[in-house]
DOGU-399856 format. One line per field, with one value per atom (N, C-alpha, C): x, y, z; residue in three letters; residue number from 1. Coordinates in nm, 4 decimals, decimal comma. Example, Ala and Ser with C-alpha at 12.3 -4.5 7.8 and 13.67 -1.06 7.14 Angstrom:
# DOGU-399856
u	c(1,3190 1,2300 1,3200 1,2850 1,3670 1,2900)
v	c(-0,5690 -0,4500 -0,3300 -0,2250 -0,1060 0,0030)
w	c(0,7800 0,7800 0,7800 0,7080 0,7140 0,7870)
rest	c(ALA ALA ALA SER SER SER)
nr	c(1 1 1 2 2 2)
//
This chain:
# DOGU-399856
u	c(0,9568 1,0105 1,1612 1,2350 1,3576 1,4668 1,5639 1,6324 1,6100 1,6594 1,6830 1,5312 1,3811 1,2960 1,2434 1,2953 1,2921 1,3795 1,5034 1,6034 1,5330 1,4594 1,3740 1,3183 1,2197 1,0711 1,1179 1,2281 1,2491 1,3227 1,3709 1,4535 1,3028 1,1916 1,1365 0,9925 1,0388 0,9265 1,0264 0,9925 1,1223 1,0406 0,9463 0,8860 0,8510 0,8861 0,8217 0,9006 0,8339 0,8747 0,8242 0,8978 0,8411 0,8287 0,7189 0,7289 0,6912 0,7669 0,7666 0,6729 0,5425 0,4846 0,3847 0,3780 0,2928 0,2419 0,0791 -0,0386 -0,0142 -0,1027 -0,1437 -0,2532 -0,2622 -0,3830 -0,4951 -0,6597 -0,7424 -0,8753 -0,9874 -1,0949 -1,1727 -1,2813 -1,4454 -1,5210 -1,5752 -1,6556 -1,7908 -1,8680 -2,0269 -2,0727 -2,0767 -2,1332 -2,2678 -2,3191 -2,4716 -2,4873 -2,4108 -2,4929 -2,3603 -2,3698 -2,2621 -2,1842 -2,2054 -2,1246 -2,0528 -2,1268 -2,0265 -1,9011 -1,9480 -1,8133 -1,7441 -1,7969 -1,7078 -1,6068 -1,6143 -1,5622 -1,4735 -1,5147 -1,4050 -1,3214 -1,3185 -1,2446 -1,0971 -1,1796 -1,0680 -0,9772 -1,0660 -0,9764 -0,9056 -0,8959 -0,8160 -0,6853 -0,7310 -0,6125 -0,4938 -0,5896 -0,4757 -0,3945 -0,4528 -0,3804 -0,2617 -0,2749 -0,1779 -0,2373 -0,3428 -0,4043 -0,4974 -0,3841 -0,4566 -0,5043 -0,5115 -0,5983 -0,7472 -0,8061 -0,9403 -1,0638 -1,2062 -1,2855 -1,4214 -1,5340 -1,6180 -1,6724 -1,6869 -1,6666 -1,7888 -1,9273 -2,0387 -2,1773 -2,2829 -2,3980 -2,4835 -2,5566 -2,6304 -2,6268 -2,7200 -2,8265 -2,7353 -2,6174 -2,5664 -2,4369 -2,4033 -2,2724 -2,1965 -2,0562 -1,9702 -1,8155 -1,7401 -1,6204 -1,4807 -1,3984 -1,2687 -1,1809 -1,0639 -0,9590 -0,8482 -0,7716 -0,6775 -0,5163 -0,4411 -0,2532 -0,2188 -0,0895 -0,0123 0,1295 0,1683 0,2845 0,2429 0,3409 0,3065 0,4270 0,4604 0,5462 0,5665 0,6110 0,5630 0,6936 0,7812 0,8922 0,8978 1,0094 1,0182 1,1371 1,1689 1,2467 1,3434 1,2774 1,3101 1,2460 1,3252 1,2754 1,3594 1,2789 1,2766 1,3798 1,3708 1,4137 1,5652 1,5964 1,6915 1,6491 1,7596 1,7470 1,8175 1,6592 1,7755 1,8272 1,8737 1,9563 2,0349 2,1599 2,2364 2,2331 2,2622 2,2399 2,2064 2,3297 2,3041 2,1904 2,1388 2,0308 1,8850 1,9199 1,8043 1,7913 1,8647 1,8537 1,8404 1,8592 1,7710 1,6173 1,6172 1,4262 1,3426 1,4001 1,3544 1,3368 1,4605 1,4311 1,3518 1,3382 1,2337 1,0878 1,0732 0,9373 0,8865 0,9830 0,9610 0,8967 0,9870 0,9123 0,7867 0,7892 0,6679 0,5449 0,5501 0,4825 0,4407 0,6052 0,5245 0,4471 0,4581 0,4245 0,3046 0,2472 0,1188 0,0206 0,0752 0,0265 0,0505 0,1379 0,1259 -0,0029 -0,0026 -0,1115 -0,2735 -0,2578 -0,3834 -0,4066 -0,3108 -0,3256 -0,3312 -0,3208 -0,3056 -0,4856 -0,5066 -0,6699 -0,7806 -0,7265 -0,7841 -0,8279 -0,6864 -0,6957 -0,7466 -0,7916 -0,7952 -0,9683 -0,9647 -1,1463 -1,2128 -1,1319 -1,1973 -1,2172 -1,1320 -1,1299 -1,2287 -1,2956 -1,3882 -1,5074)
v	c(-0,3611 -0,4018 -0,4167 -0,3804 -0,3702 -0,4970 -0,5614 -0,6429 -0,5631 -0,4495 -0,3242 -0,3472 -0,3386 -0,3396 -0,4967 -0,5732 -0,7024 -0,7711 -0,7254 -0,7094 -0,6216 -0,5377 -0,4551 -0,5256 -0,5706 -0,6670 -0,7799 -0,8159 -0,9948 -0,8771 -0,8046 -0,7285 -0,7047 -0,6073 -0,6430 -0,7245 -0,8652 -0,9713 -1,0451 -1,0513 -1,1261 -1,2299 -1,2676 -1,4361 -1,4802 -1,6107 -1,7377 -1,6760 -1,7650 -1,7684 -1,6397 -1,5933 -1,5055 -1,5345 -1,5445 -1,5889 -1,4773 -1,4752 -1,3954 -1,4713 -1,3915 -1,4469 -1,3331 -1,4179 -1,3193 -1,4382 -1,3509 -1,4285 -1,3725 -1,5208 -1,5163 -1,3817 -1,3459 -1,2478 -1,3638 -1,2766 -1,3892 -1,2428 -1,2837 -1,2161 -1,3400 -1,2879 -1,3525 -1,2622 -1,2900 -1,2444 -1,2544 -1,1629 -1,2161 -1,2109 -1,2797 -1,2870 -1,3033 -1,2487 -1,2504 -1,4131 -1,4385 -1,5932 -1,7196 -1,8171 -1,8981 -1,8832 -1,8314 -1,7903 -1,6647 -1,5590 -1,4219 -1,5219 -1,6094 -1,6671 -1,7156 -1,8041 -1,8923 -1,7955 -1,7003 -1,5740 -1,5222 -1,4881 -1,4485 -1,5359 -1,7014 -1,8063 -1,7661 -1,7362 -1,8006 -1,6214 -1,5780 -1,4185 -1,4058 -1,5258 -1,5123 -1,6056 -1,7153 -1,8185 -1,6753 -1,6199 -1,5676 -1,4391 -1,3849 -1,2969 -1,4152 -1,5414 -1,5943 -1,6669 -1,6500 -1,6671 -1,8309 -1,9183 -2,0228 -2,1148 -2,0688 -2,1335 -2,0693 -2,0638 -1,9947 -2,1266 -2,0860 -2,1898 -2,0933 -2,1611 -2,1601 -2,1783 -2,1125 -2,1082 -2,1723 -2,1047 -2,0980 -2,1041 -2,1687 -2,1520 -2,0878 -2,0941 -2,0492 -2,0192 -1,8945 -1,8072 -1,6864 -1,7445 -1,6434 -1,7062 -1,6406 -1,7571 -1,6564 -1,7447 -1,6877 -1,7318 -1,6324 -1,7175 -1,6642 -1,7640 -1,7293 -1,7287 -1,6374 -1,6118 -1,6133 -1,7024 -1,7337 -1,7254 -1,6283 -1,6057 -1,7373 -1,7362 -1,8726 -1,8341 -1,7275 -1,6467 -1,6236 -1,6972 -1,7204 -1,7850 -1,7051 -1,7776 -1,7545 -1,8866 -1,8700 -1,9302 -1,8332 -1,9569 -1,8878 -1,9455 -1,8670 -1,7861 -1,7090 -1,5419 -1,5469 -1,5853 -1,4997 -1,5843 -1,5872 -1,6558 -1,5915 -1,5299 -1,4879 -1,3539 -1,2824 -1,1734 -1,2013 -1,3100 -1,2979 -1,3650 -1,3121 -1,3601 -1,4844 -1,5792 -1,7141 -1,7581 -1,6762 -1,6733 -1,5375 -1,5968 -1,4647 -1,3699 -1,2869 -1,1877 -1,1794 -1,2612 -1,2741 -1,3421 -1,4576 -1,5538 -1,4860 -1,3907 -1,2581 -1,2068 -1,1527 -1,0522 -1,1489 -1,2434 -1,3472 -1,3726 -1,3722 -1,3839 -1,2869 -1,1380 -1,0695 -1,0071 -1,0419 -0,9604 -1,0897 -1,1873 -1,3245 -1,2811 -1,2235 -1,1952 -1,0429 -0,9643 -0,8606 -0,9073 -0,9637 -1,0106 -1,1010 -1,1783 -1,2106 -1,1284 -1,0664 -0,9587 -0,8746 -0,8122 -0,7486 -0,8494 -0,9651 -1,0584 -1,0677 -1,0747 -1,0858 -0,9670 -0,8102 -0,6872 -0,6986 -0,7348 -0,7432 -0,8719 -0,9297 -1,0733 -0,9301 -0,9041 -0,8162 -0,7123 -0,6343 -0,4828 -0,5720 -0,6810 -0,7679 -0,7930 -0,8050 -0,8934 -0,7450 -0,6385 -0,5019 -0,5038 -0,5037 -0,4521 -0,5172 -0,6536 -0,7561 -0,7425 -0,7530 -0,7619 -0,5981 -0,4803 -0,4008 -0,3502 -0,3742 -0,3761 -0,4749 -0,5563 -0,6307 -0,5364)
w	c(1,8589 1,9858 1,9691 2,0894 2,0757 2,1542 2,1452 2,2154 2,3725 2,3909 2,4962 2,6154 2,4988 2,5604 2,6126 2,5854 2,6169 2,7424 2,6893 2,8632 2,9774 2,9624 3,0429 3,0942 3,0130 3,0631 3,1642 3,0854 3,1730 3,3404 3,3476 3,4575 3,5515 3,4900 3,5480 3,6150 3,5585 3,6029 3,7052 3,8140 3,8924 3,9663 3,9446 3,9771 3,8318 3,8596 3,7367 3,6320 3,5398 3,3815 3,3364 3,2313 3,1153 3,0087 2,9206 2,8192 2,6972 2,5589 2,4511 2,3612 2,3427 2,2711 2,1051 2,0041 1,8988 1,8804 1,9021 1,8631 1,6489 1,6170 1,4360 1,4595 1,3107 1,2937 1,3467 1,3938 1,3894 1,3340 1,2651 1,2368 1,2529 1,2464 1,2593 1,1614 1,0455 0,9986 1,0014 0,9873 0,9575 0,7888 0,7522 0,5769 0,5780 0,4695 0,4122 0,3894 0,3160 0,2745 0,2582 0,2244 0,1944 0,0855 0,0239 -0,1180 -0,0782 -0,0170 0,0090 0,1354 0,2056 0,2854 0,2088 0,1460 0,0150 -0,0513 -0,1116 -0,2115 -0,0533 0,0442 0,1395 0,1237 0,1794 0,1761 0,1314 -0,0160 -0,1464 -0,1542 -0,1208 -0,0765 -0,0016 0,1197 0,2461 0,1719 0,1009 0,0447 -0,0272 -0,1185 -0,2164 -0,1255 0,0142 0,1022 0,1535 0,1733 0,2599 0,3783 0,3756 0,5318 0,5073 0,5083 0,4515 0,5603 0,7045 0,7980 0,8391 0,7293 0,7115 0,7102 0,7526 0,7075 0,7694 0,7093 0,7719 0,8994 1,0301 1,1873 1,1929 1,2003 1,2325 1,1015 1,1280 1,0114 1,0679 1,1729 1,2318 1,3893 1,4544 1,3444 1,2230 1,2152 1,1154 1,0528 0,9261 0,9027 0,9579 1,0046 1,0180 0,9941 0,8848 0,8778 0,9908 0,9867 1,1121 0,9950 1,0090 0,9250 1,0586 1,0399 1,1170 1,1005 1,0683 1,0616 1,0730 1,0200 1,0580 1,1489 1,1338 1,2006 1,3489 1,3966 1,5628 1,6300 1,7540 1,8210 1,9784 2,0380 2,1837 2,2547 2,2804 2,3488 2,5371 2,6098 2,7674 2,7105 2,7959 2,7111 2,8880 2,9981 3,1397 3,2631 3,3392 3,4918 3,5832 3,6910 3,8265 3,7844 3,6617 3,6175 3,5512 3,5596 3,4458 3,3260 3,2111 3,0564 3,0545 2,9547 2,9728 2,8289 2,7829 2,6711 2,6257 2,5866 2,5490 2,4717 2,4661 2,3887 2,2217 2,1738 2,0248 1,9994 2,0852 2,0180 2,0757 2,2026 2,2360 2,0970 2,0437 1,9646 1,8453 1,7977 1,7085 1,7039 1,8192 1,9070 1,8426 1,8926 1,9028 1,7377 1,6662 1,5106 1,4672 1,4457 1,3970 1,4498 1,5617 1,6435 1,5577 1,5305 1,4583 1,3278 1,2623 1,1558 1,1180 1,1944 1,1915 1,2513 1,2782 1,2999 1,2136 1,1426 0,9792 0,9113 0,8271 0,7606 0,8259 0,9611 0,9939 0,9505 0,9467 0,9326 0,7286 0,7035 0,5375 0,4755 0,5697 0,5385 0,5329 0,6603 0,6708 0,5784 0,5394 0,4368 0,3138 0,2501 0,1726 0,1423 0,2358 0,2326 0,2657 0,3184 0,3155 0,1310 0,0757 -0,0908 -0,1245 -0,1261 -0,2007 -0,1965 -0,0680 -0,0176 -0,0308 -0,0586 -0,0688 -0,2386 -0,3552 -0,4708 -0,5140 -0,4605 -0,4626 -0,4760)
rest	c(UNK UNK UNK UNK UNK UNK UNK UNK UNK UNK UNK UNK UNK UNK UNK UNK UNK UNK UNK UNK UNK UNK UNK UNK UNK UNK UNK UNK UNK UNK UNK UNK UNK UNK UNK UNK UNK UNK UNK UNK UNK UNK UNK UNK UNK UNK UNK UNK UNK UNK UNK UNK UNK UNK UNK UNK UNK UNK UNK UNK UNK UNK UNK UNK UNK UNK UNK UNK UNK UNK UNK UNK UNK UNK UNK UNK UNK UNK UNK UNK UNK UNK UNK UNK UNK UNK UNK UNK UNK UNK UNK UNK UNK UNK UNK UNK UNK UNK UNK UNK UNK UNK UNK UNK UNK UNK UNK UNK UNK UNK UNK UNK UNK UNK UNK UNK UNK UNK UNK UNK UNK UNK UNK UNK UNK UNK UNK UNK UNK UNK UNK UNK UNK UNK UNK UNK UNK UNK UNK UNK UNK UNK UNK UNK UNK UNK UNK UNK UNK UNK UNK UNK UNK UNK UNK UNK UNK UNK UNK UNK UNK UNK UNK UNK UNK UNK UNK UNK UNK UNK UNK UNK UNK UNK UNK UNK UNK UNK UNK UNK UNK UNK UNK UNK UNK UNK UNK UNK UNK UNK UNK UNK UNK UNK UNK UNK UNK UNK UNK UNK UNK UNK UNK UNK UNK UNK UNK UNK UNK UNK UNK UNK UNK UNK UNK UNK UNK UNK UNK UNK UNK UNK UNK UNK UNK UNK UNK UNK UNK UNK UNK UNK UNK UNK UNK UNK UNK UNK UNK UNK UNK UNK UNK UNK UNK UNK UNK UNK UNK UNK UNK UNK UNK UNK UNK UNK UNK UNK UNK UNK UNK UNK UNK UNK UNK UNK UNK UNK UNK UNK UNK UNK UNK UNK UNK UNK UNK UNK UNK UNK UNK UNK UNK UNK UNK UNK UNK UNK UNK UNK UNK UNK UNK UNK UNK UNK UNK UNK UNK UNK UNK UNK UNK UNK UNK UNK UNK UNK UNK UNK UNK UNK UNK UNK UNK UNK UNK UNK UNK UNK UNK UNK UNK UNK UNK UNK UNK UNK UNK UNK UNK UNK UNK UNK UNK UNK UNK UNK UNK UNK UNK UNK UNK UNK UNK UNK UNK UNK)
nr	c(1 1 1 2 2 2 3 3 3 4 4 4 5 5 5 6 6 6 7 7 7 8 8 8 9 9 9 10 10 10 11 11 11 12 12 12 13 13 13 14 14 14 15 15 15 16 16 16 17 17 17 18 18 18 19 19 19 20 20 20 21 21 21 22 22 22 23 23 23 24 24 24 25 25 25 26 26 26 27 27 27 28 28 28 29 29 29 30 30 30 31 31 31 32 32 32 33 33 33 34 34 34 35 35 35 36 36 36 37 37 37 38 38 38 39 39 39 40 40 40 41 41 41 42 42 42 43 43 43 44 44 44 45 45 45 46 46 46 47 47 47 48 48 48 49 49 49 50 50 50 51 51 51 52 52 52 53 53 53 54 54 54 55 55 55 56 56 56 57 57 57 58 58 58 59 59 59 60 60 60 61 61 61 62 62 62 63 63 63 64 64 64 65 65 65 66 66 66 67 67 67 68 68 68 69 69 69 70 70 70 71 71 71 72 72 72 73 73 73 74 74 74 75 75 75 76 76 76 77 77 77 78 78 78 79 79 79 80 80 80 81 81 81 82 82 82 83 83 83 84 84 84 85 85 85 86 86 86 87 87 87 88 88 88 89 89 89 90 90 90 91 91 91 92 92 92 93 93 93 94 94 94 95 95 95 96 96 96 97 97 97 98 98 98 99 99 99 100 100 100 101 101 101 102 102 102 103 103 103 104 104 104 105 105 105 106 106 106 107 107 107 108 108 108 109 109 109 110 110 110 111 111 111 112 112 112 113 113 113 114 114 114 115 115 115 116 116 116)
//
């Protein structure tokens, strides 16, 4: 995403607030038993993804793997930008990145859980 495509967006939303937001990674797994969740767990710790737990027991386990990289601020109201340019373009490269770091958390826990 670009500063450029962001001045766009807020140009054109011209009621209410706009808000810039990146959701965390989130998965739901289904595991065979409590131990294959357990062994995910500690697979999600060493990817980074240390808001993980056990979701559900029954009728099936299920674990939630939850990102921590997330951010939600207002960007735009009634189509203008309500911040200037340089601290736009602060927003917007911080939002980038956390974004990779969310996609490196994931290709992270791909290798990890598939070398398994």
């Amino acid at each position: 995403m670009t500063c450029e495509e962001v001045a766009s967006a807020i140009d054109a939303h011209e009621k209410n607030i706009l808000f810039l937001r990146l959701e965390p990674l989130i998965l739901h797994v289904g595991c065979r038993d409590i131990e294959a969740a357990e062994r995910l767990l500690k697979i999600c710790k060493k990817a980074g993804l240390k808001r993980s737990g056990i979701y559900q027991t029954r009728p099936r386990i299920i674990a939630e793997v939850i990102g921590v990289d997330c951010l939600q601020m207002p960007i735009g109201r009634n189509g203008r930008v309500l911040a200037d340019k340089k601290y736009l373009d602060f927003i917007v490269s911080l939002t980038n990145s956390k974004f990779r770091d969310n996609e490196k958390r994931y290709s992270l826990l791909q290798e990890i859980y598939i070398i398994r």
